[in-house]
VEXKOL-51040 format. One record per residue: residue in one letter; x, y, z of N, C-alpha, C in turn. Coordinates in pm, whole numbers, plus 50000, padded with zeros to 5 digits. Each point is the difference from the previous one (the first is absolute). Layout:
BEGIN
AXYZXYZXYZ
...
//
This chain:
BEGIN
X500844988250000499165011850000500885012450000
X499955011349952500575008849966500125011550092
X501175007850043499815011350073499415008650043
X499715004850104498935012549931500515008450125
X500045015949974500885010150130498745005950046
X500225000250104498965009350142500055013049942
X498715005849964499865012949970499765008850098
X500535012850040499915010450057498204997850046
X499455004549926498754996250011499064994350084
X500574983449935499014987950096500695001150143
X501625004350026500035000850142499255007650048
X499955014149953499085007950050498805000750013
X499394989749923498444992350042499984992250128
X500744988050015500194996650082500525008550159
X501005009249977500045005150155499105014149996
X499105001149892498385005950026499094990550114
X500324987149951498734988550066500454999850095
X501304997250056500644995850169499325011950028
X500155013449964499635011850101498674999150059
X498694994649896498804998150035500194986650104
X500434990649999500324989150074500545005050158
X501005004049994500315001650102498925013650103
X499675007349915498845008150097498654992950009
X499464988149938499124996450020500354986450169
X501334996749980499794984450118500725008950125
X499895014849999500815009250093499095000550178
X498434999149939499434995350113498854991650006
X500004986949866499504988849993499854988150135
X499194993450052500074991850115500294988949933
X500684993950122500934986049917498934986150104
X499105003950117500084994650068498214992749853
X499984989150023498764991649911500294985050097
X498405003850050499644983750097499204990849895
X500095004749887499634985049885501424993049959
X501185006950053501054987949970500554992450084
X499235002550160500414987150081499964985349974
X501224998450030499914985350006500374996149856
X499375007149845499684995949892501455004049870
X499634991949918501654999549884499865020849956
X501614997750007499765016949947499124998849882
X499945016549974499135001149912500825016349902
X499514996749878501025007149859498475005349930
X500445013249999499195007549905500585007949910
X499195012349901500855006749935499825016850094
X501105006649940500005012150141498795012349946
X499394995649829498845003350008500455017649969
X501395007749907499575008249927500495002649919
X500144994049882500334993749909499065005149905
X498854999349996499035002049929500145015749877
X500405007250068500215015049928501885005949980
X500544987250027501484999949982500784996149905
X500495011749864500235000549905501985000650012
X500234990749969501704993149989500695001049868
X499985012649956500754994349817501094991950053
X499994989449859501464991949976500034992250190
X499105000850076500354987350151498584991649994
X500005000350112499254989250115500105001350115
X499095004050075499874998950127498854988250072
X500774996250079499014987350098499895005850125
X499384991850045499675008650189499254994150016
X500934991650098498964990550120500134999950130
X498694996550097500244998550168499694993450015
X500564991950095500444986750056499515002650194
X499144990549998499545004850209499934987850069
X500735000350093499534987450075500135003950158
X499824985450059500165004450152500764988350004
X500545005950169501234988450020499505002150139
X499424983350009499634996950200501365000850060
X500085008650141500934997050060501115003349960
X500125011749934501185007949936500195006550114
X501225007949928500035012250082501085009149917
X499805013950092500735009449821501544996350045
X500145000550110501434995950002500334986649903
X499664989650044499794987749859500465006649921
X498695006449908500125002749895501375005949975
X500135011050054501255004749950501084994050017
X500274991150088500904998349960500534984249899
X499114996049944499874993049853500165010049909
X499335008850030500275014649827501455000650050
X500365001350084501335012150032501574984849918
X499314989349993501264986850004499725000649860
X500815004749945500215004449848500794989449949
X500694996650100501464990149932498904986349958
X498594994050036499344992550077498864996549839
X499695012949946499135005549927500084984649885
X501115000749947500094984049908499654990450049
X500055000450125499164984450099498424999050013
X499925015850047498485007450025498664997049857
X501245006349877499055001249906500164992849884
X500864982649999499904996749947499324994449916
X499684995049834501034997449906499915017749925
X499175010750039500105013249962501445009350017
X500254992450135501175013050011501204990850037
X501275000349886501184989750028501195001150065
X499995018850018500875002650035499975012450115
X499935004350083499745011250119501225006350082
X500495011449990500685006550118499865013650011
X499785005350162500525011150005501145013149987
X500005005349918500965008749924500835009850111
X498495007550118500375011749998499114998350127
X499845007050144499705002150035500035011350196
X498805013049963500355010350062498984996150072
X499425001750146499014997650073498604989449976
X499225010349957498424987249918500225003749884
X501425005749875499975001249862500724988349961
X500154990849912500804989849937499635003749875
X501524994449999499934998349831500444986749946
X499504989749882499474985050015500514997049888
X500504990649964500034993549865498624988249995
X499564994549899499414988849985500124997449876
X500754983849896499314993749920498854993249982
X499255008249906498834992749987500094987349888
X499074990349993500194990049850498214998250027
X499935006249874498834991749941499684993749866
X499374989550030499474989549841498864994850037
X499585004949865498004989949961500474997449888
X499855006749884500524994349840501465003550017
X500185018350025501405003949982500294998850162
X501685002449927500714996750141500915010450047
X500005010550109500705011850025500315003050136
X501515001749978500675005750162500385014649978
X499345004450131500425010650029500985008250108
X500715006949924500815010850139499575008950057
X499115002650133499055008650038500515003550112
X500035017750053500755006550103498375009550066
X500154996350117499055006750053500375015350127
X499605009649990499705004750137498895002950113
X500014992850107499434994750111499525011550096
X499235001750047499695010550144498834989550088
X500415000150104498984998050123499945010550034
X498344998750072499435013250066498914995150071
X500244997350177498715000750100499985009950062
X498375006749904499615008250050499405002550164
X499464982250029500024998150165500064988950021
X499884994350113500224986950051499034983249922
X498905011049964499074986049924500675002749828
X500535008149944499555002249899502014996849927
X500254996049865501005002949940500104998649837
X500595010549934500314999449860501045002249976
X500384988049863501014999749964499615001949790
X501155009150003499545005749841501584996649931
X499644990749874501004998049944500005000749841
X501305012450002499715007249844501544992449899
X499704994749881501194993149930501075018849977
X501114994549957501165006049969500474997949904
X499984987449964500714995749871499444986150014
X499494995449842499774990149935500734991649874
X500714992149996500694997749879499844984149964
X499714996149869499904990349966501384989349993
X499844987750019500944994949995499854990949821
X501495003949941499884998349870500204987649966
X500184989750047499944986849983500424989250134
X499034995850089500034996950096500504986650042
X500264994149903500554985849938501615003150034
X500705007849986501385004249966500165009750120
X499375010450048500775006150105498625009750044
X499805004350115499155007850083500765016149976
X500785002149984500505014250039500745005849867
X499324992249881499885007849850498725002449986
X499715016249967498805003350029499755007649816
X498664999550009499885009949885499265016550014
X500195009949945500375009150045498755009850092
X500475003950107498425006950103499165000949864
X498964999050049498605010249916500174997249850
X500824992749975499764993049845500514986449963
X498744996450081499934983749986499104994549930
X499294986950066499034994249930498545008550027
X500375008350128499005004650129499084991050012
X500294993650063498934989250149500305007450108
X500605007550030500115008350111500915014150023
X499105006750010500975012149973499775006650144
X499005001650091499835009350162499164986550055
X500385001850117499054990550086500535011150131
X498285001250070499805006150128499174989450066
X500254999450140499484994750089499665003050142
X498554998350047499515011950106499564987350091
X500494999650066499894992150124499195009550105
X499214991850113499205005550041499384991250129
X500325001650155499714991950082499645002850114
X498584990950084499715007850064499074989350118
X500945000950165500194992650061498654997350111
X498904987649982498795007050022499264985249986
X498954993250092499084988550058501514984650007
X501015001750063500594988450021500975000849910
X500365006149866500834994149904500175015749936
X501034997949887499585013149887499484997849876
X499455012149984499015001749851501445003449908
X500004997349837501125006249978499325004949815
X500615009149938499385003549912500935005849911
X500224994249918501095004749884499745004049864
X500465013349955499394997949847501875004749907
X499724991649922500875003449885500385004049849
X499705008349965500345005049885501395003049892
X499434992649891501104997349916500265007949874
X500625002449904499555004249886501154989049891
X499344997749918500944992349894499415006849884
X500634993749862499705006649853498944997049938
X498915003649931499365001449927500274983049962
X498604992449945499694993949930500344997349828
X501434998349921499845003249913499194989249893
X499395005949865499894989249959500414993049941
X499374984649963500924986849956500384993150105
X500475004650132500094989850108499295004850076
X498735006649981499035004750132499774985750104
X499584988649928499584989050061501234993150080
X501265001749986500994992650110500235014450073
X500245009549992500445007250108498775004250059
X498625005849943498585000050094500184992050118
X500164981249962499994994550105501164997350117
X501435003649940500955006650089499415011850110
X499445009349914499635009850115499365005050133
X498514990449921498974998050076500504987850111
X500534991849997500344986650116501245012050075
X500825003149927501025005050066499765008650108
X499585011450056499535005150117498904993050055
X499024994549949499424995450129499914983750083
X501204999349925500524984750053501035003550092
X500595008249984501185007350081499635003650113
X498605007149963499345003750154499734994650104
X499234984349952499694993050080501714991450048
X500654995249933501764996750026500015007950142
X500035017249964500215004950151499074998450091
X499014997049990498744999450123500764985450047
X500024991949899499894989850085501514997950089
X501135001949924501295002350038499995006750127
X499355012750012500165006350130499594995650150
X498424990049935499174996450083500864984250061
X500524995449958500604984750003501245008250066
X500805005949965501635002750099499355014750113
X498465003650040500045001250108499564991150067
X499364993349967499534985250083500874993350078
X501674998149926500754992750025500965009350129
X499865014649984500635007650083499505001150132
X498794998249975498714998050101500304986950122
X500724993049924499734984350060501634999150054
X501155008649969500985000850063500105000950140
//
């Protein structure tokens, strides 16, 4: 499949949408007593509808569950074990470490690999913030830095092809974590937004279905990943 470069533009569509995103989940309730006890649950983040992307794609999904018998300490500190993240979120994420880190800011590496028809690893750099605002409540917001494709994954991980003119399966990924400590356990509520390239045609039908599985299979990867290594932190 053929190159295609990140236009000035579609980024700027895209960090149009984070802006509406992030002022809309700014004082959203995370706490929902229909997910006790019950399998997370994946929707779409629902505004999309009037969101015009030349030359991208944007996805956006939230992901909610509850976790009996959590606690935010738990939680955090499974988010905070970065080195851990390839154990956490495997067969999605192969490779994990922390780069960089100043108080509740980190800065993260993660390889991603994904395959349904096509098959793609990625070099993905994140920056991290925690923020409890009080004792029941914590968010963690995580914005990419750099994304780079890996150019033949067969032969070596760290030959890449070039930022922002790749195949684009992934060009921004944000992630809004969201938790909130409340009847025995925590509620937890994540949404993530991606942007990749435009649909071209002639291969609409293999990369469509790259796209569409690709974030919201990922999503649930982290629900369940998170929910299974706090369980296990739980039981330490």
């Amino acid at each position: 499949m053929p190159s295609k470069k990140l236009a000035p533009e579609t980024a700027a569509a895209f960090d149009h949408y984070v802006e509406r995103v992030e002022a809309r989940i700014g004082g959203a309730e995370v706490r929902d007593t229909a997910l006790g006890g019950g399998e997370p649950r994946i929707e779409s983040g629902g505004e999309l509808r009037d969101v015009k992307v030349p030359g991208g794609m944007i996805q956006d999904w939230v992901g909610s569950m509850f976790m009996p018998g959590a606690t935010l300490a738990e939680v955090q500190a499974v988010l905070r074990d970065y080195a851990n993240y390839k154990t956490y979120y495997q067969p999605k994420v192969i490779e994990s470490k922390m780069v960089a880190h100043d108080g509740d800011d980190y800065d993260v590496f993660l390889r991603l690999h994904e395959k349904h028809i096509l098959s793609v690893v990625l070099n993905t750099s994140y920056h991290i913030r925690y923020t409890m605002p009080d004792a029941q409540h914590l968010t963690v917001t995580s914005r990419s830095t750099r994304i780079a494709e890996v150019r033949d994954p067969e032969k070596s991980f760290d030959e890449e092809m070039p930022v922002a003119n790749d195949r684009g399966f992934l060009w921004r990924l944000n992630s809004y974590w969201r938790f909130q400590s409340a009847d025995g356990g925590v509620y937890a509520r994540c949404e993530a937004v991606s942007l990749s390239r435009a649909v071209p045609l002639g291969i609409g039908w293999m990369l469509n279905r790259f796209l569409e599985r690709f974030p919201k299979q990922s999503m649930m990867n982290t629900l369940l990943g998170t929910l299974d290594a706090v369980k296990d932190h739980g039981r330490r």
